[in-house]
C-alpha positions in Angstrom: -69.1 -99.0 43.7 -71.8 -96.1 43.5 -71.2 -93.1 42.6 -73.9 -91.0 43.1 -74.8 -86.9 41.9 -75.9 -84.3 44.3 -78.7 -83.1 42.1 -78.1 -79.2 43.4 -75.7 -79.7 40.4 -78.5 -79.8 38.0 -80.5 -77.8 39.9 -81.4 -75.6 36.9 -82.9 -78.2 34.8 -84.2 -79.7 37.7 -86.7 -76.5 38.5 -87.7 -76.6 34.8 -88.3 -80.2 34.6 -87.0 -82.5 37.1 -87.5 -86.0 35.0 -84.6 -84.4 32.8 -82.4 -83.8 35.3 -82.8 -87.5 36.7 -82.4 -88.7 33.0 -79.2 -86.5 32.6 -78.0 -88.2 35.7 -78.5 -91.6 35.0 -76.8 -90.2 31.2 -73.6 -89.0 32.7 -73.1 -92.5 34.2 -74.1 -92.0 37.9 -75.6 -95.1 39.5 -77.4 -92.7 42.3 -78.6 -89.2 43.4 -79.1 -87.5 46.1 -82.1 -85.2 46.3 -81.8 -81.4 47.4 -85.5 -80.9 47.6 -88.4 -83.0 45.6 -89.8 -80.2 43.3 -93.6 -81.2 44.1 -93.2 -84.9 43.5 -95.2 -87.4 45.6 -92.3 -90.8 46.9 -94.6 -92.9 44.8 -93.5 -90.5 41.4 -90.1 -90.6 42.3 -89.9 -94.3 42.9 -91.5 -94.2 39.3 -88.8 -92.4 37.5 -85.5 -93.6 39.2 -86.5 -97.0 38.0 -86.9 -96.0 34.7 -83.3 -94.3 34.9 -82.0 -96.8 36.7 -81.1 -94.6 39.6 -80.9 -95.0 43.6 -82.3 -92.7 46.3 -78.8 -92.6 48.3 -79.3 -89.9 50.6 -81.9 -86.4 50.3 -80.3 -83.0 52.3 -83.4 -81.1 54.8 -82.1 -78.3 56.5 -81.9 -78.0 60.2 -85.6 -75.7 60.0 -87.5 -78.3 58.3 -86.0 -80.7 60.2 -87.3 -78.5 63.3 -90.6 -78.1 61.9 -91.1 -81.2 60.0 -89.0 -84.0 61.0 -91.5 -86.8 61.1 -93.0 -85.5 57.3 -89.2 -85.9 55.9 -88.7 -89.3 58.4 -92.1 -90.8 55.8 -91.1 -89.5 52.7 -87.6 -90.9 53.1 -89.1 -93.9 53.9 -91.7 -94.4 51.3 -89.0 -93.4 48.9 -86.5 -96.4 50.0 -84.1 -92.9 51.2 -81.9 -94.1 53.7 -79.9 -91.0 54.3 -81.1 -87.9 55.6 -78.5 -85.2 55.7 -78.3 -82.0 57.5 -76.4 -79.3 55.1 -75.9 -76.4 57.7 -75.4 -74.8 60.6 -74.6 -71.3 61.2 -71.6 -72.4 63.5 -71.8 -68.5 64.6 -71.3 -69.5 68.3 -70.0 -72.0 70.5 -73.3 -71.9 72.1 -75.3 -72.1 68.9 -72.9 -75.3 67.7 -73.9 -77.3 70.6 -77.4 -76.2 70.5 -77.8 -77.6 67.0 -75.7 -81.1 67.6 -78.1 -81.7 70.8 -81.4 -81.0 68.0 -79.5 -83.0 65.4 -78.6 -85.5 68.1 -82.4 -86.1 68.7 -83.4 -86.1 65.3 -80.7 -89.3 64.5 -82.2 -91.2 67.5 -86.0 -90.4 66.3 -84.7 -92.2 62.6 -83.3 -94.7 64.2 -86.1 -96.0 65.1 -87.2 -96.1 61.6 -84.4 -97.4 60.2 -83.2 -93.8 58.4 -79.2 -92.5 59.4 -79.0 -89.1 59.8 -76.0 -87.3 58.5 -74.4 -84.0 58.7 -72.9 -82.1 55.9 -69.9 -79.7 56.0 -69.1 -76.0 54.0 -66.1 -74.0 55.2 -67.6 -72.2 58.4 -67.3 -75.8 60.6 -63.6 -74.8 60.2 -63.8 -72.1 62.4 -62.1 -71.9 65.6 -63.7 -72.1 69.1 -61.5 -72.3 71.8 -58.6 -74.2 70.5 -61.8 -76.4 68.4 -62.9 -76.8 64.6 -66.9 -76.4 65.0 -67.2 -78.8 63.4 -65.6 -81.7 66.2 -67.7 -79.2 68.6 -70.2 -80.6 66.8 -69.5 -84.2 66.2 -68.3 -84.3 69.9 -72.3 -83.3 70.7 -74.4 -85.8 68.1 -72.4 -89.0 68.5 -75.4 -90.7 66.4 -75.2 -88.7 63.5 -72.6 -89.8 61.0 -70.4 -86.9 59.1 -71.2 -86.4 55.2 -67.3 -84.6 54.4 -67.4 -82.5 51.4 -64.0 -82.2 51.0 -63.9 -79.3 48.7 -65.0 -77.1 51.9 -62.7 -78.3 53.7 -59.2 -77.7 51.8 -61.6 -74.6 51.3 -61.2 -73.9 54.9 -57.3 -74.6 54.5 -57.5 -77.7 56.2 -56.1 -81.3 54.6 -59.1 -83.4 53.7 -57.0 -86.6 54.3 -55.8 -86.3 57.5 -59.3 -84.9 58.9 -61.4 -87.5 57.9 -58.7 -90.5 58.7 -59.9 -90.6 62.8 -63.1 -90.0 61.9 -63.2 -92.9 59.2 -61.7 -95.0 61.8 -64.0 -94.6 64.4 -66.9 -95.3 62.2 -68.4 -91.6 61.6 -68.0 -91.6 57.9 -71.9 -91.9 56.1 -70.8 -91.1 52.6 -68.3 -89.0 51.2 -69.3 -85.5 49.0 -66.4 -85.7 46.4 -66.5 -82.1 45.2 -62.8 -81.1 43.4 -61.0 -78.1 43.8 -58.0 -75.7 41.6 -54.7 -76.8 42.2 -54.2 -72.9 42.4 -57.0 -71.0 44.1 -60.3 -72.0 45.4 -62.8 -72.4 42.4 -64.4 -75.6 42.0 -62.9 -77.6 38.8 -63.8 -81.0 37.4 -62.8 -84.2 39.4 -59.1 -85.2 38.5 -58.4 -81.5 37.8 -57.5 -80.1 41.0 -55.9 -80.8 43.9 -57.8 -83.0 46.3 -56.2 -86.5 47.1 -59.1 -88.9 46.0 -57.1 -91.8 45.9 -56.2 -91.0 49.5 -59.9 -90.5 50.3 -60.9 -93.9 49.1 -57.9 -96.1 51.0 -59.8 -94.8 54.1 -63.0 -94.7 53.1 -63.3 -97.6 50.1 -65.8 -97.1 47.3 -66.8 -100.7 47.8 -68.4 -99.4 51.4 -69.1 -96.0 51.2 -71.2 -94.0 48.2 -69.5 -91.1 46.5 -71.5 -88.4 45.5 -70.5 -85.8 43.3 -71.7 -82.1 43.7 -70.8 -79.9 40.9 -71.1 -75.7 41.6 -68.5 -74.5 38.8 -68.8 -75.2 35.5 -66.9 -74.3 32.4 -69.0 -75.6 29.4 -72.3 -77.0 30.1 -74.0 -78.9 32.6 -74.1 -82.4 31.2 -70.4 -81.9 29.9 -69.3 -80.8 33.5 -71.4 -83.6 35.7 -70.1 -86.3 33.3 -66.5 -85.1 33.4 -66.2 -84.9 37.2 -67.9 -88.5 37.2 -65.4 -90.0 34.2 -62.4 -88.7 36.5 -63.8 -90.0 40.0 -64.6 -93.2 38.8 -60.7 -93.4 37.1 -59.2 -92.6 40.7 -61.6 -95.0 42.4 -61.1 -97.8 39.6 -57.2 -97.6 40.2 -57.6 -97.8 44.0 -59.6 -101.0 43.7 -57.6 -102.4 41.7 -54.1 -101.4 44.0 
């Protein structure tokens, strides 16, 4: 089982000193991260300090403009840095037009990494749940970059009013599933709480997608206390669910 943290969570500490943030991570429990920019650190420095903490490079987000501009620069650094994953966090999903422009680029980009050995993925906020002609954007999109596997953070979508179960199950089953952003939301309302506080069915989550196969990676927006408190409370609660659903 991994369970990995989006380090946007930390992303405070990280901009001051980014060593800290990878030592908090490694602190809270997580076994990974996934990097949301380098902060100025060469692969080889990287490599350095995720072996001292014990962590692993799961995945790294690049936005679809560096990916336009810089796609083979991110392709070697993922590389160097033993990075598997490269994840697209956004598109504007303001037109039909515009959706399948960006799938087609992303489309490209995952048969490019292919080649050297790298998945790209593609993750979701709320706006893929918008409407076009009868269509979420975001199967628009999936329908147009059959290579690029889905990244669900399912806190956007029961954001988007839309049951995080039942819209990853086909996709799970069909293979489409890289990793799964496990992101937690209020029982009442739409903030982000800690993992095991809200209302998104985890344990549902991980019969189609099981922790044994897939990494979960925790992104933390909210918090209540402080940072460390919050990252290692969402991890102590998703590792509970995923520890009973292994055990079932």
């Amino acid at each position: 089982m991994n369970i990995s943290l989006q380090l946007w969570s930390l992303k405070e500490e990280a901009a001051a000193d980014f060593a800290h943030a990878l030592e908090l991570s490694a602190q809270a429990g997580y076994q990974g991260v996934e990097f949301a920019g380098y902060y100025g650190n060469s692969p080889e420095q990287l490599k350095e300090l995720l072996a001292k903490y014990g962590l692993e490079p799961v995945s790294t987000h690049a936005g679809i403009s560096r990916l336009r501009e810089v796609l083979d620069e991110e392709l070697t650094y993922a590389k160097k840095l033993g990075c598997r994953m490269i994840v697209c966090p956004w598109s504007d999903c303001a037109s039909e037009a515009e959706i399948v422009e960006d799938a087609r680029f992303l489309e490209s980009c995952a048969q490019k990494a292919a080649k050297e050995g790298v998945l790209i993925g593609y993750h979701n906020h709320d706006q893929e749940f918008r409407r076009f002609g009868g269509k979420f954007a975001m199967d628009i999109l999936l329908e147009n970059m059959p290579s690029v596997r889905f990244e669900p953070d399912v806190f956007w979508i029961a954001y988007a009013d839309v049951d995080p179960v039942q819209y990853i199950a086909p996709l799970a089953a069909a293979g489409r599933i890289c990793a799964v952003h496990a992101k937690e939301i209020a029982k009442e309302g739409k903030e982000n709480v800690y993992i095991g506080q809200g209302r998104i069915d985890f344990a549902g989550i991980a019969a189609l997608c099981p922790p044994s196969q897939y990494p979960y990676i925790v992104e933390q927006e909210e918090f209540s206390g402080g940072h460390f408190d919050g990252i290692a409370k969402s991890y102590q609660g998703l590792k509970k669910i995923l520890d009973r659903s292994v055990a079932a």
